[in-house]
C-alpha positions, -999 to 999 in steps of 0.1 A, spaced: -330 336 584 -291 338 585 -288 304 599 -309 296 569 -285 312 545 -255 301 560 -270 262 558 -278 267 521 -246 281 513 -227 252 532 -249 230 512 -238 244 479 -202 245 490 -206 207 493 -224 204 461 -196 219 446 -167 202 460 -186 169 450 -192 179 417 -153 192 416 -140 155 427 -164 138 401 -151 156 375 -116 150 386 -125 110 386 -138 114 353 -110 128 340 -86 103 355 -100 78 341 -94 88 305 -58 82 313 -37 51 309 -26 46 341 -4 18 327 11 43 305 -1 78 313 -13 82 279 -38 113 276 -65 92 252 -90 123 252 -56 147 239 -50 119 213 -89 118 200 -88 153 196 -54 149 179 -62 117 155 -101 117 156 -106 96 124 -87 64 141 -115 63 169 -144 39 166 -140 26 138 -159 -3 124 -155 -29 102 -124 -24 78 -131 9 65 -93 15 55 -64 -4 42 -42 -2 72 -25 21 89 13 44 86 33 51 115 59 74 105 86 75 126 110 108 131 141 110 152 144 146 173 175 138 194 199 104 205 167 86 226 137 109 213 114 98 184 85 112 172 54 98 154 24 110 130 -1 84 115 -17 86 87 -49 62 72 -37 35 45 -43 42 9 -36 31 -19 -6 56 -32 22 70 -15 16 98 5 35 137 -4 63 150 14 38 180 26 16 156 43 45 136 61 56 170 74 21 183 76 23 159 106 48 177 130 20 196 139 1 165 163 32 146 173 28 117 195 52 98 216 62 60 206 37 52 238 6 75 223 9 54 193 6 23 202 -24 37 226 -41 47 193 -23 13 172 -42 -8 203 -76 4 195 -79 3 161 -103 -18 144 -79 -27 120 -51 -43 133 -36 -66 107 -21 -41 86 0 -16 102 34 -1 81 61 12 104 76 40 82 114 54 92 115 93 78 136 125 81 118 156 90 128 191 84 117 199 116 147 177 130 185 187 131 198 155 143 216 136 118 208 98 113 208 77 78 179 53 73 193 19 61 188 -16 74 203 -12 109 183 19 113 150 -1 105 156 -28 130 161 5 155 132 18 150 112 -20 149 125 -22 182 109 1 196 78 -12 186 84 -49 195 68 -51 229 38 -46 207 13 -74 199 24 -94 170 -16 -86 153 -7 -46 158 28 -49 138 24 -68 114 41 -57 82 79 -32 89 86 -9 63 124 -17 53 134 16 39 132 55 44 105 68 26 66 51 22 70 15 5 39 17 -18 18 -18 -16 -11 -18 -42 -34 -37 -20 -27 -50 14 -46 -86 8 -27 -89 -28 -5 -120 -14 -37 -133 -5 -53 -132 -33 -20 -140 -56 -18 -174 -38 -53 -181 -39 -63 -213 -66 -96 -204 -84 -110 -203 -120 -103 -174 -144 -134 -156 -141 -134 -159 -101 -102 -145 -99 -113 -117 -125 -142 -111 -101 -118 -111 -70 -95 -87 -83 -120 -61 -96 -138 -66 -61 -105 -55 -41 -96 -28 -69 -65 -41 -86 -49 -39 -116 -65 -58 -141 -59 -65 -180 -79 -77 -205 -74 -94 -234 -40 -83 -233 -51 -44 -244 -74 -28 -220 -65 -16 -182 -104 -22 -169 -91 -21 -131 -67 0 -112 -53 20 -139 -47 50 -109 -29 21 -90 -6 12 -118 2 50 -122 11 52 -81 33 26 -87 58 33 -115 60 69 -101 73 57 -67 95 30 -84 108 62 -104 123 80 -73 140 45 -61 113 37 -38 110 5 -29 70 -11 -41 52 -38 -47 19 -45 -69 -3 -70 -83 -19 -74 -119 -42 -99 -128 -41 -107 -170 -73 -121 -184 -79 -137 -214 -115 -146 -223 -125 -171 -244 -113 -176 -283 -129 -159 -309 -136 -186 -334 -141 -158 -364 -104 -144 -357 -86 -180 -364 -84 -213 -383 -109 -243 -370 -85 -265 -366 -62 -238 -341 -98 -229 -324 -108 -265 -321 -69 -274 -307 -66 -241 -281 -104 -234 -267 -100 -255 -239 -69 -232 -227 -94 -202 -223 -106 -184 -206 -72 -177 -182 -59 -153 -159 -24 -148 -148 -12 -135 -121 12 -109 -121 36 -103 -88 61 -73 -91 81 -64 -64 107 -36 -64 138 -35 -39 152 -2 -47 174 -16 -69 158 -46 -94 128 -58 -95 114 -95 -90 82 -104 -112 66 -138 -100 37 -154 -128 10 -179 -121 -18 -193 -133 -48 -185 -112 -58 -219 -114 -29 -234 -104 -3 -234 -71 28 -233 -98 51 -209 -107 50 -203 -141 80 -183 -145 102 -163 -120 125 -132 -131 144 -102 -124 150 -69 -144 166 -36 -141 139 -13 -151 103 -4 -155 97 19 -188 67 35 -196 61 33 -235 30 60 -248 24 64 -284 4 67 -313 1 31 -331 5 27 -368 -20 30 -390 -23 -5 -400 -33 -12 -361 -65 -21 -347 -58 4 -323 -55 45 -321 -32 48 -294 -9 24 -275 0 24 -235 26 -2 -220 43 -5 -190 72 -33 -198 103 -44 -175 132 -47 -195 170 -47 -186 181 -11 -206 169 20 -201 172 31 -233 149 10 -251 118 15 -273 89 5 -276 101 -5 -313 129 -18 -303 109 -41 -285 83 -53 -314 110 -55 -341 128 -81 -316 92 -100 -314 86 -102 -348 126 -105 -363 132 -139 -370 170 -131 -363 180 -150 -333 197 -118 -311 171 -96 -322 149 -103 -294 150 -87 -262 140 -96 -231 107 -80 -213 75 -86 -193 45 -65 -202 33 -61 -168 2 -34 -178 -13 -20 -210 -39 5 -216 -45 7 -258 -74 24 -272 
């Protein structure tokens, strides 16, 4: 009987070493040997970045934090489209990875086209660095042995550039019809005015915008302006008859901040052309009750202009004065009247 015992015991001792060294192989392999990367640690860390499908987000933010002369730190955060608080860019000292655990994570991301490399400063760090340009090309070299799909688009500033859609170059440069390029913008969510008076699209994106433009940030957006077809009852035959074939049309509307002016492109959906290319100092933000005489209640603009201090009725009393330096120059980018 004790020979029995002993066997059985001997027998579970094995069992159990066996089991032991499986488990150890298991574990090993959810290592990057290449890099010794923990990938189990970083799904626990960053679980919403693992197995994804499809393109569920709009890209992915790497924000990049300097602890000491060689250290960095890294936090990522999905893509959206606004910029994200300084409570959740410091909310993400608490899972730091290395430079090497985020390209692990960067590598195996279903979405690789549209990743924004984004220098901060956090609290959390006491060594002193200033993010300019020499300090972006820094930190895009550490990130250069990456592929070229991973990296795609580098921040080029210290705080979260805000892009209104990552496909909106795309979609600026694409040739189509009015109401197919209506369709495509309301399709991918972007700003989109109509008739010159409504915001029917991406009012929230428009808002996101002019408040990071606000603090100096640098920003880009796109607004699509349609016009639909003449109303015959609002105007002369002979005007109908000589300007129906102009409508419907929808312009394209680039606008990119630098930090310090800002670069609006215009073109007409249906054509590769340019229609007009220029630069201003500011974006204002006119709100207001309209006069009585108005078909509308309430009036909403957002207008580049090259002062600060102008009005909104500064504006229309230039666009209506028939005196030559009355006018002043602007581009209504958005409005929103009801």
């Amino acid at each position: 009987m004790r020979k029995i015992i002993t066997v059985l015991l001997v027998i579970c001792m094995l069992m159990t070493l066996a089991s032991c060294a499986h488990q150890k192989s298991v574990s090993a392999n959810k290592i990057d040997t290449s890099t010794g990367v923990d990938m189990e640690k970083l799904q626990e860390l960053y679980p919403e970045f693992f197995n994804l499908k499809g393109d569920p987000f709009k890209g992915v933010e790497v924000y990049v934090w300097q602890m000491s002369e060689d250290s960095y730190s890294c936090g990522l955060m999905l893509g959206t489209n606004r910029s994200k608080t300084d409570e959740e860019i410091w909310d993400l000292t608490k899972k730091t990875l290395t430079i090497d655990e985020a390209k692990a994570i960067l590598d195996q991301c279903a979405n690789k086209d549209e990743v924004f490399i984004i220098p901060v400063i956090q609290p959390i760090s006491s060594y002193s660095y200033t993010i300019d340009e020499e300090y972006v090309k820094k930190v895009q070299a550490l990130f250069s042995d990456s592929s070229p799909a991973i990296v795609s688009t580098l921040a080029s500033y210290g705080t979260p550039v805000y892009v209104s859609n990552p496909k909106m170059d795309e979609l600026f440069n694409t040739v189509c019809s009015a109401d197919e390029a209506l369709k495509k913008a309301k399709e991918e969510g972007m700003v989109v005015v109509e008739d010159a008076i409504t915001c029917t699209s991406g009012k929230e994106d428009m808002e996101s915008f002019y408040a990071t433009v606000s603090e100096g940030n640098a920003a880009s957006i796109l607004i699509a302006q349609y016009h639909g077809p003449l109303d015959k009852s609002h105007m002369s035959n002979e005007l109908y008859e000589q300007e129906k074939d102009n409508y419907p049309v929808l312009y394209f509307y680039l606008v990119e901040f630098d930090g310090k002016q800002f670069t609006t492109k215009v073109r007409d959906s249906s054509s590769e052309k340019i229609e007009s290319e220029k630069t201003f100092t500011y974006l204002n933000h006119y709100t207001g009750d309209a006069p009585k005489t108005a078909l509308i209640a309430k009036y909403e603009y957002y207008v580049l202009v090259n002062s600060k201090d102008v009005t909104w009725e500064d504006i229309e009393k230039g666009m209506f004065s028939s005196q030559l330096g009355d006018f002043i120059d602007h581009t209504t980018i958005c409005s929103d009247c009801k």
